[in-house]
MMTF fields as JSON, N, C-alpha, C and O atoms, coordinates in Angstrom:
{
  "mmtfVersion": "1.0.0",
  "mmtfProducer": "UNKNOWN",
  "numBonds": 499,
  "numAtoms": 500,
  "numGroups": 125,
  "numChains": 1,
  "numModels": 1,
  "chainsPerModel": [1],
  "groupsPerChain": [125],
  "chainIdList": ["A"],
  "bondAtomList": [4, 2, 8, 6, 12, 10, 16, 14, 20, 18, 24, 22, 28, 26, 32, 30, 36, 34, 40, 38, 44, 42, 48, 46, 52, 50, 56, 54, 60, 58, 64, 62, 68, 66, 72, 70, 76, 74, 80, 78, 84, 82, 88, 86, 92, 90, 96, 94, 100, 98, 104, 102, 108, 106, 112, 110, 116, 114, 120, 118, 124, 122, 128, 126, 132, 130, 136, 134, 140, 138, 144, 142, 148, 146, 152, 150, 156, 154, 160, 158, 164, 162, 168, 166, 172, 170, 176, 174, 180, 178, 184, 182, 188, 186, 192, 190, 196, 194, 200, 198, 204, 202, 208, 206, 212, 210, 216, 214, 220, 218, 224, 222, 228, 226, 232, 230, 236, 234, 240, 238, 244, 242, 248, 246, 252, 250, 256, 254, 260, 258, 264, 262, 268, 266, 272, 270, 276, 274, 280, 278, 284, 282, 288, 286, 292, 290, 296, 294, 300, 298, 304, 302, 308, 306, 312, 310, 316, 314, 320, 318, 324, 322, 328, 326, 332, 330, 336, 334, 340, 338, 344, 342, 348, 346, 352, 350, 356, 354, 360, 358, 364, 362, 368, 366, 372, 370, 376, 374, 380, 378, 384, 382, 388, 386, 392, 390, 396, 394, 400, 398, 404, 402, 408, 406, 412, 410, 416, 414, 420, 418, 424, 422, 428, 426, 432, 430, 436, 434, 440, 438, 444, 442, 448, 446, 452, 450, 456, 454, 460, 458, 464, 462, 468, 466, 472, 470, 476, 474, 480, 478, 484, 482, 488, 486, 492, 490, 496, 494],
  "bondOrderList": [1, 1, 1, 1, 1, 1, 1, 1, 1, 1, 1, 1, 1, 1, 1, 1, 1, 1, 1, 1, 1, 1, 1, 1, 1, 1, 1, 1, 1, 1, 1, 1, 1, 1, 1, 1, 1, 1, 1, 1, 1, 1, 1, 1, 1, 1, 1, 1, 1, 1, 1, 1, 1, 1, 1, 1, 1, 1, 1, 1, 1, 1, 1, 1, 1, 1, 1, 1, 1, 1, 1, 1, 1, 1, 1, 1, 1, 1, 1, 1, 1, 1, 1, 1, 1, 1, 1, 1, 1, 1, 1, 1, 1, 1, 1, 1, 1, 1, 1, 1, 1, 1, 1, 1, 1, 1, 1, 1, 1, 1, 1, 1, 1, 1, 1, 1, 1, 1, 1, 1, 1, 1, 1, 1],
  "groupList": [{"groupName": "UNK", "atomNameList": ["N", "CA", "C", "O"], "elementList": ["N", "C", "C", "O"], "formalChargeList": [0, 0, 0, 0], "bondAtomList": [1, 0, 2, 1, 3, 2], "bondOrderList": [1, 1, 2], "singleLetterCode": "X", "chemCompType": "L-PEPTIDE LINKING"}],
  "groupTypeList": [0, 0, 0, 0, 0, 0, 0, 0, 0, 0, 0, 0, 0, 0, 0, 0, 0, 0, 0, 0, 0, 0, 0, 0, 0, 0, 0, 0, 0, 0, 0, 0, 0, 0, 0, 0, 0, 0, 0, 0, 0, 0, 0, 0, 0, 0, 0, 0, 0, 0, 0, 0, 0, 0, 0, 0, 0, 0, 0, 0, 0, 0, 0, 0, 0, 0, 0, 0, 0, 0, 0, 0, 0, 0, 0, 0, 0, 0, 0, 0, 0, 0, 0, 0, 0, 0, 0, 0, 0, 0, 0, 0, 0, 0, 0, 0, 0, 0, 0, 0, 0, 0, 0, 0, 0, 0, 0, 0, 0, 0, 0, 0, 0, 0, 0, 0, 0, 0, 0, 0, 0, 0, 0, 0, 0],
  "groupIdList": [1, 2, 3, 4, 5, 6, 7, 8, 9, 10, 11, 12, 13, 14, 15, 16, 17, 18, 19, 20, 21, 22, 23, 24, 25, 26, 27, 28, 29, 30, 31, 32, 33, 34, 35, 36, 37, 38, 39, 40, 41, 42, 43, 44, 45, 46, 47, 48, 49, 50, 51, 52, 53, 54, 55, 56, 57, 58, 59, 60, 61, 62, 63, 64, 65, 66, 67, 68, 69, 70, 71, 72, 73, 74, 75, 76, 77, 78, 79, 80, 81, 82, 83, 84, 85, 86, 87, 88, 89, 90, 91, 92, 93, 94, 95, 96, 97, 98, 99, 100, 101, 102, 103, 104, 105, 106, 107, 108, 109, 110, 111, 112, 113, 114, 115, 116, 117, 118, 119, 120, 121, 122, 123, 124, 125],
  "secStructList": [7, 7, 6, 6, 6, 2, 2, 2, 2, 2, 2, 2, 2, 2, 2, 2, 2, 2, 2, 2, 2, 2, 2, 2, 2, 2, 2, 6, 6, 1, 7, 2, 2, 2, 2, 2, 2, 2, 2, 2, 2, 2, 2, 2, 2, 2, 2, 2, 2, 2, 2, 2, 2, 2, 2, 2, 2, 2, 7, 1, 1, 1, 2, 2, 2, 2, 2, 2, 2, 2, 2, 2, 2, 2, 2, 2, 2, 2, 2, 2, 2, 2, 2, 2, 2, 2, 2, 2, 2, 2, 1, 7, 7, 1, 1, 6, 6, 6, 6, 2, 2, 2, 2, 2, 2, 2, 2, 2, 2, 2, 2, 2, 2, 2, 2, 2, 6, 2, 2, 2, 2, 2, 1, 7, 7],
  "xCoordList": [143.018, 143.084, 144.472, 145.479, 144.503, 145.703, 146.731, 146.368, 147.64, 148.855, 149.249, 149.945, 148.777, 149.286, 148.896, 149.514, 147.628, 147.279, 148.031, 148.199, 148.372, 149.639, 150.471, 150.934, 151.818, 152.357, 152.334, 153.403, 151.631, 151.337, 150.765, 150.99, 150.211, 150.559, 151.847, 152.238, 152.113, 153.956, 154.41, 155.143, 154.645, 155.453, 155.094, 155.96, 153.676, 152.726, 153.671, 154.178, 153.501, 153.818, 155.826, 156.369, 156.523, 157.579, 158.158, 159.062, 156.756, 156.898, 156.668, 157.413, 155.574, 155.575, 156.321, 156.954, 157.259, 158.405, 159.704, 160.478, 159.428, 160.539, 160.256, 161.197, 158.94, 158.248, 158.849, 159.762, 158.391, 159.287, 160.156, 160.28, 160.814, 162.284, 162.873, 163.643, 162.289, 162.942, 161.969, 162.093, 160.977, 160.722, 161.482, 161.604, 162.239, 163.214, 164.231, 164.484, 165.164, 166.086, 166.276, 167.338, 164.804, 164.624, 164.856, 165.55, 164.07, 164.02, 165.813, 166.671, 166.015, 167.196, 168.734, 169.814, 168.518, 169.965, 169.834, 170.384, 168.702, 168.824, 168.444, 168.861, 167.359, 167.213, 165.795, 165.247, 165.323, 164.569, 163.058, 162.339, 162.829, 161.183, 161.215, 160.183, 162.434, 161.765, 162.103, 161.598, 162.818, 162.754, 161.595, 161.207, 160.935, 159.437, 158.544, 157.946, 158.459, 157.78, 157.419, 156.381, 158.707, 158.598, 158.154, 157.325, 158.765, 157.817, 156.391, 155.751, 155.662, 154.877, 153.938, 152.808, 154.551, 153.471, 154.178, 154.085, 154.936, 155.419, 154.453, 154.013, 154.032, 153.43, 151.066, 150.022, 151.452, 150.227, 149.844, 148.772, 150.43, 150.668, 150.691, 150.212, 151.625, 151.562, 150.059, 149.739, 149.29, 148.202, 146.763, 145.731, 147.244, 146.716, 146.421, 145.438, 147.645, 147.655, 147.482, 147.223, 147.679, 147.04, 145.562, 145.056, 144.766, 143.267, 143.224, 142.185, 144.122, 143.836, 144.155, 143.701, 144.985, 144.755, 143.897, 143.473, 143.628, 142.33, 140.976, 140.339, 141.075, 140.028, 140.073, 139.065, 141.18, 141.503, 141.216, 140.618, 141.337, 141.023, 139.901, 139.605, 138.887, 137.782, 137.078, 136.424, 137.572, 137.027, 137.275, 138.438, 136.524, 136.984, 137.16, 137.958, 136.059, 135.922, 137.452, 138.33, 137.025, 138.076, 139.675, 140.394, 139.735, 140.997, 142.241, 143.198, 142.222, 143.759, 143.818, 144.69, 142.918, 143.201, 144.107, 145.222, 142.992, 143.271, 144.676, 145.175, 145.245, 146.514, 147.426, 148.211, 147.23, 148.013, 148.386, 149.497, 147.245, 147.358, 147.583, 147.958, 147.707, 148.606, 150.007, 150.655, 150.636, 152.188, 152.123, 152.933, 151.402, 152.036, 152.006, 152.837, 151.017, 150.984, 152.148, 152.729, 152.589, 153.836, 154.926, 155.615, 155.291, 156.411, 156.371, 157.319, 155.542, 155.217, 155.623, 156.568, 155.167, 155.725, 157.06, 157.894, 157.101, 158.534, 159.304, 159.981, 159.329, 160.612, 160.352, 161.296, 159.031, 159.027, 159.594, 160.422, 159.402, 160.0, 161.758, 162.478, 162.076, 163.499, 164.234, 165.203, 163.559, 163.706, 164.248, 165.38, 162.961, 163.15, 164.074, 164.749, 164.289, 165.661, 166.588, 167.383, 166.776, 167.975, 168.65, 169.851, 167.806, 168.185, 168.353, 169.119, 167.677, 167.616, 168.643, 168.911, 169.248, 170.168, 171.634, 172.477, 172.038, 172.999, 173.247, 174.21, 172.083, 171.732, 171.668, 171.314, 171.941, 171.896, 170.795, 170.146, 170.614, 168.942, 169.151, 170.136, 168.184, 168.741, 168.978, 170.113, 168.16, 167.954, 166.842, 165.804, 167.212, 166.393, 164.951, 164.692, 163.965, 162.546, 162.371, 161.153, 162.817, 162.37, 161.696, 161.526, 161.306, 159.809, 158.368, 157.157, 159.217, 157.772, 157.32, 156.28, 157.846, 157.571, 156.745, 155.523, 157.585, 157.077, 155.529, 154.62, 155.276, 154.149, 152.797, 151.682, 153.204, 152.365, 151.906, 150.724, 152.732, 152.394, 151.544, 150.605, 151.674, 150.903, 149.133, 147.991, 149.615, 148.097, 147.271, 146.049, 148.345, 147.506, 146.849, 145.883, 147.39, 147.564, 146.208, 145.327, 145.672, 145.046, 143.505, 142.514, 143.374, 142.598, 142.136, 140.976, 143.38, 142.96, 142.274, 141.679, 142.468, 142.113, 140.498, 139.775, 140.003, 138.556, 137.968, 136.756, 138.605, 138.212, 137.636, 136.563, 138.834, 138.137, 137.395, 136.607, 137.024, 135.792, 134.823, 133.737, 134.862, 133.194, 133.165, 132.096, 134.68, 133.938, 133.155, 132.106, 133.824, 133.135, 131.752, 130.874, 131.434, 130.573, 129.237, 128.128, 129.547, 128.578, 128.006, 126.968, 129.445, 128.768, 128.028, 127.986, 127.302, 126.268, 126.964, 128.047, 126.686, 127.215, 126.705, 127.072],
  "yCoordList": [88.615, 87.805, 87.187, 87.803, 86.08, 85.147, 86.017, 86.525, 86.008, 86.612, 85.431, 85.618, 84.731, 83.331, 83.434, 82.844, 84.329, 85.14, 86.058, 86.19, 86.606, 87.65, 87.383, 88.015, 86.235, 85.71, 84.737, 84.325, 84.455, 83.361, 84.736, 84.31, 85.98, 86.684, 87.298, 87.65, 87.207, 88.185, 87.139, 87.571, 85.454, 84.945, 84.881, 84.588, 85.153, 84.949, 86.057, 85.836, 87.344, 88.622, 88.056, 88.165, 87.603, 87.155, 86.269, 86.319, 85.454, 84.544, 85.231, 84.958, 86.108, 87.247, 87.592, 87.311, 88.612, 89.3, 88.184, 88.435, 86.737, 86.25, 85.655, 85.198, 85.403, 85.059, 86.273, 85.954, 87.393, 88.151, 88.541, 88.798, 88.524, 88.011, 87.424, 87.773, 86.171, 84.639, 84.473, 83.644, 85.728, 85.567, 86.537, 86.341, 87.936, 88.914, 88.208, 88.439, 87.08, 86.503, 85.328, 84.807, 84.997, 83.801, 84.812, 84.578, 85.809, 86.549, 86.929, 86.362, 87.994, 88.815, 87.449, 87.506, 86.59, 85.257, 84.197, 83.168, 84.399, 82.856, 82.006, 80.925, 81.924, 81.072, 80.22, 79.467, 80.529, 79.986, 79.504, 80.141, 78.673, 78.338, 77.494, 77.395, 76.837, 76.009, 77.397, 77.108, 78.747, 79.815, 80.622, 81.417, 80.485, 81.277, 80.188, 80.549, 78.764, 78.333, 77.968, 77.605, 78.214, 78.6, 79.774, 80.033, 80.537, 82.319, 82.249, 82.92, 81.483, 81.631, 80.674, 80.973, 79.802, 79.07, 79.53, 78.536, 80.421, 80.935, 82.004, 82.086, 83.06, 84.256, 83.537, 83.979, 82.565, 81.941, 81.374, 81.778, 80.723, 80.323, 81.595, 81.76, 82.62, 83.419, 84.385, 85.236, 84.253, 84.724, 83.928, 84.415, 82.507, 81.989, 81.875, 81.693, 82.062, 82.465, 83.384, 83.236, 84.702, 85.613, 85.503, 85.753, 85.147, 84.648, 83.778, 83.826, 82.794, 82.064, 82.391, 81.772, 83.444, 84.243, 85.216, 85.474, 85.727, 86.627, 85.781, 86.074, 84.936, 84.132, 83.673, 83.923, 82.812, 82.594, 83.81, 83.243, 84.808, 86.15, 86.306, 86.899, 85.868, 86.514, 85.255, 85.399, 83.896, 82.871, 81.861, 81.459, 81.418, 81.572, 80.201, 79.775, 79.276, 77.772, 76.875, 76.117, 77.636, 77.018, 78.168, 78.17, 78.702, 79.345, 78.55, 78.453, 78.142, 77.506, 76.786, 77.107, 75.839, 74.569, 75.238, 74.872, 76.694, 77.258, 77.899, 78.082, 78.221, 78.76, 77.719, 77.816, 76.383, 75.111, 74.898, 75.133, 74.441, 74.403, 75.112, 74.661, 76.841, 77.684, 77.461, 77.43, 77.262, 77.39, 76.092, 76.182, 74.926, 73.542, 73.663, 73.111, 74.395, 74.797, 75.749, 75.583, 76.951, 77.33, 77.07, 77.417, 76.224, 74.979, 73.829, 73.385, 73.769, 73.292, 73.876, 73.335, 75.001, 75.384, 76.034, 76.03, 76.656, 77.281, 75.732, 75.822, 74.642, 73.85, 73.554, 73.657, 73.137, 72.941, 74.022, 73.671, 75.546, 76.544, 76.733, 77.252, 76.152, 76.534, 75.63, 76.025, 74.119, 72.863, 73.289, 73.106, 74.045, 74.519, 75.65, 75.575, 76.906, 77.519, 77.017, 77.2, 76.129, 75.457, 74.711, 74.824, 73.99, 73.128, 74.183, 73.835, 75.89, 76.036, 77.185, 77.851, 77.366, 77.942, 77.552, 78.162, 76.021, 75.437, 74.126, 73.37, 74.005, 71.95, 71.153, 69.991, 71.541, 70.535, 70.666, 71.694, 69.696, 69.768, 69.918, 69.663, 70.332, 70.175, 69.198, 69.156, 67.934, 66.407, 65.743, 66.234, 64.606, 63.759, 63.953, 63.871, 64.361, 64.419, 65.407, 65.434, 66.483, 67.506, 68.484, 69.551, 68.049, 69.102, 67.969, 68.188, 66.651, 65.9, 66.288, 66.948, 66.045, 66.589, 67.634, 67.588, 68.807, 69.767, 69.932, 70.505, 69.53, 69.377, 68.779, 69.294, 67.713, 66.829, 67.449, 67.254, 68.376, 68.794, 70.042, 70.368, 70.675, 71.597, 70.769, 71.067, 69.94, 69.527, 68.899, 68.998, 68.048, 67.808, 69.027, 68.727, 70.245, 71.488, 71.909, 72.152, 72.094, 72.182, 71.381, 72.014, 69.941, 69.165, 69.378, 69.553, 69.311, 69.601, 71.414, 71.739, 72.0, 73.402, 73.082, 73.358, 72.446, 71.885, 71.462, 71.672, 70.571, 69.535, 70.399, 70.319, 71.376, 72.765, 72.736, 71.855, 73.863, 74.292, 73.544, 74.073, 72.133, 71.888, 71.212, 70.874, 71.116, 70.568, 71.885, 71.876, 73.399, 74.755, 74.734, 75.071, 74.508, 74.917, 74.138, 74.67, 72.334, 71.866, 72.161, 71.772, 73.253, 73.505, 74.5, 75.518, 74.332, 75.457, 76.753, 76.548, 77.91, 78.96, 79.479, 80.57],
  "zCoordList": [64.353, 63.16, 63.015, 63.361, 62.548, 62.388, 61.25, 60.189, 61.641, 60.387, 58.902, 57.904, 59.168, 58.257, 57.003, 56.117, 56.698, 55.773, 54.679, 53.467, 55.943, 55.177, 55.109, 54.16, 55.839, 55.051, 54.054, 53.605, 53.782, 52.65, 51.364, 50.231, 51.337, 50.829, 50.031, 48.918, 51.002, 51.032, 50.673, 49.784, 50.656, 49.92, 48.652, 47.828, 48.202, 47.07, 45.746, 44.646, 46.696, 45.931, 45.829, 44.73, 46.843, 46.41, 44.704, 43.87, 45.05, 44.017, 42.436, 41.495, 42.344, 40.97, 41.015, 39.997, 42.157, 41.559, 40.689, 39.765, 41.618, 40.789, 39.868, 39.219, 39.415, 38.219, 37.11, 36.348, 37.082, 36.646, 35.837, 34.639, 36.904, 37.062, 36.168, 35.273, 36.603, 35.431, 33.753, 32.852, 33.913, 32.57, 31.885, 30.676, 32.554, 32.048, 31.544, 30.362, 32.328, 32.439, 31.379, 31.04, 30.876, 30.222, 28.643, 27.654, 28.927, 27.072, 27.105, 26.429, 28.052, 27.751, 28.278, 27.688, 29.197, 28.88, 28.456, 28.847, 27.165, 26.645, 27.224, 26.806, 28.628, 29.09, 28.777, 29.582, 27.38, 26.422, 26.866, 27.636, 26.445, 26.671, 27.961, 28.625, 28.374, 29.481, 30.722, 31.807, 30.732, 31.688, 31.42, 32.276, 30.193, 30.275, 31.086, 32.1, 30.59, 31.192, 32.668, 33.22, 33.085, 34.976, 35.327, 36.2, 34.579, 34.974, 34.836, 35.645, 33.862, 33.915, 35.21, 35.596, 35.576, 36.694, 37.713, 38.434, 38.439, 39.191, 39.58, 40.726, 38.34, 38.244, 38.478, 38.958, 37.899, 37.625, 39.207, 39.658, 39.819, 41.408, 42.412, 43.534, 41.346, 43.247, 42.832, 43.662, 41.73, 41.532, 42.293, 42.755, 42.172, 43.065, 44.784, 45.502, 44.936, 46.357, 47.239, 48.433, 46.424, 46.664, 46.762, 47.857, 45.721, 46.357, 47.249, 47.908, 47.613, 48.526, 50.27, 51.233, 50.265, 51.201, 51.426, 52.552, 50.563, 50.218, 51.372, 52.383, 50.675, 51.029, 52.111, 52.772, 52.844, 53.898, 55.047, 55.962, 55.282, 55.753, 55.955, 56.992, 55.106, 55.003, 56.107, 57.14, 55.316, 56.132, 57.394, 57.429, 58.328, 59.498, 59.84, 60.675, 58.877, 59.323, 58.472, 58.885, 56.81, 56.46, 56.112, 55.112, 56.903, 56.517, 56.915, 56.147, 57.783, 58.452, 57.056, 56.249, 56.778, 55.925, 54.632, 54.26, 53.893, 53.01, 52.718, 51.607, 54.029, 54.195, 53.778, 52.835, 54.785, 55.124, 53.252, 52.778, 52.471, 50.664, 50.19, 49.107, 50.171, 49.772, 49.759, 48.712, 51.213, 51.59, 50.677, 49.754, 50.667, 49.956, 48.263, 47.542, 47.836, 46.404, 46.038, 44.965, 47.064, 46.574, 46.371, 45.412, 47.535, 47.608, 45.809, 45.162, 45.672, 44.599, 43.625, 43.05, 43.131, 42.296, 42.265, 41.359, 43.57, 43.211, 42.856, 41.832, 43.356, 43.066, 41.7, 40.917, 41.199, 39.586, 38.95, 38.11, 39.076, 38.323, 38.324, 37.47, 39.516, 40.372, 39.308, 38.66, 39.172, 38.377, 37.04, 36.592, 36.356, 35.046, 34.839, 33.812, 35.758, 35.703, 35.626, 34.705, 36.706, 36.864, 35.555, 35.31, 34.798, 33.633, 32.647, 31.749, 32.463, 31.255, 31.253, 30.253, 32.593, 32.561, 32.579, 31.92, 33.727, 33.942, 33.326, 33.46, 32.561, 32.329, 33.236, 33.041, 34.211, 35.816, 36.504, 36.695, 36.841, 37.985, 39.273, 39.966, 39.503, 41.248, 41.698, 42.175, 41.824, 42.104, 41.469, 41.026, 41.497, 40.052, 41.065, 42.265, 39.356, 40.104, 40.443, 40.618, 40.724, 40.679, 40.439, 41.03, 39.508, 38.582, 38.573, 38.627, 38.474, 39.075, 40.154, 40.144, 41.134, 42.312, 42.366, 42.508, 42.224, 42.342, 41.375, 41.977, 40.165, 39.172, 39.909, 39.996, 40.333, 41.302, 42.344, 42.627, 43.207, 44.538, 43.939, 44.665, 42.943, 42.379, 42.222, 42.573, 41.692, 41.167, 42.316, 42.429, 43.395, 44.147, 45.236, 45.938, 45.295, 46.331, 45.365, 46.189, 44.048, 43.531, 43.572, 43.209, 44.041, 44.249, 45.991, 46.363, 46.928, 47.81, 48.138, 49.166, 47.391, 47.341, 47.317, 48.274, 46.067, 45.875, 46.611, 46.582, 47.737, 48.723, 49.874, 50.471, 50.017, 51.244, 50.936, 51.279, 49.881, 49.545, 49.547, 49.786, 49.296, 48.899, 50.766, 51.275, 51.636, 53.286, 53.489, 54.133, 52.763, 53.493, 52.856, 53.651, 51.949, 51.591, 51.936, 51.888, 52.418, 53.112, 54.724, 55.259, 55.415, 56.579, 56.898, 56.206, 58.052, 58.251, 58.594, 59.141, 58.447, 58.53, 60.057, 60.493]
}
């Protein structure tokens, strides 16, 4: 069985711990509603991905794909969350666009997630 699974896991479970993290960091340094609001799609994403490796594992036609939109949905969010630390801790962004970006690549990692499923679900088993 392919390992790509499990890491896209293990970065999954990375991403809760620093979900976390930055929601500890957001209550106890002031780093206010826009540091909850990254913890929370941080924690909400690596919950996602965890099923989506889940799933990927199990499945054989569409797993690569499933993996491939995992790693791009996490990338996604971590930079939107990284985005929102960054401002609500330093006021500085990383680089202009940054949480668009990252917002967008979420939603589209989200659409293409759908798209698997319904190529898997039209093929013959």
């Amino acid at each position: 069985m392919n390992r790509s699974p499990f890491i896209l896991a293990g970065v999954a479970a990375l991403m809760g711990a620093a979900g976390g993290a930055l929601a500890a960091a957001g209550v106890h340094a002031n780093g206010g509603e826009l540091a909850l609001r990254g913890a929370e799609f941080l924690i909400l994403h690596a919950c996602a991905a965890l099923a989506i490796a889940a799933f990927a594992g199990l499945a054989s036609a569409p797993g690569r794909a499933l993996v491939i939109v995992g790693f791009v949905m996490e990338a996604g969010a971590t930079l939107f969350a990284a985005e929102l630390a960054m401002r609500a801790f330093t006021g500085e962004r990383i680089f202009p666009f940054a949480a668009p970006i990252g917002g967008t690549t979420m939603i589209l990692s989200w659409l293409a997630l759908a798209v698997v499923f319904a190529v898997a679900a039209t093929r013959k088993p």
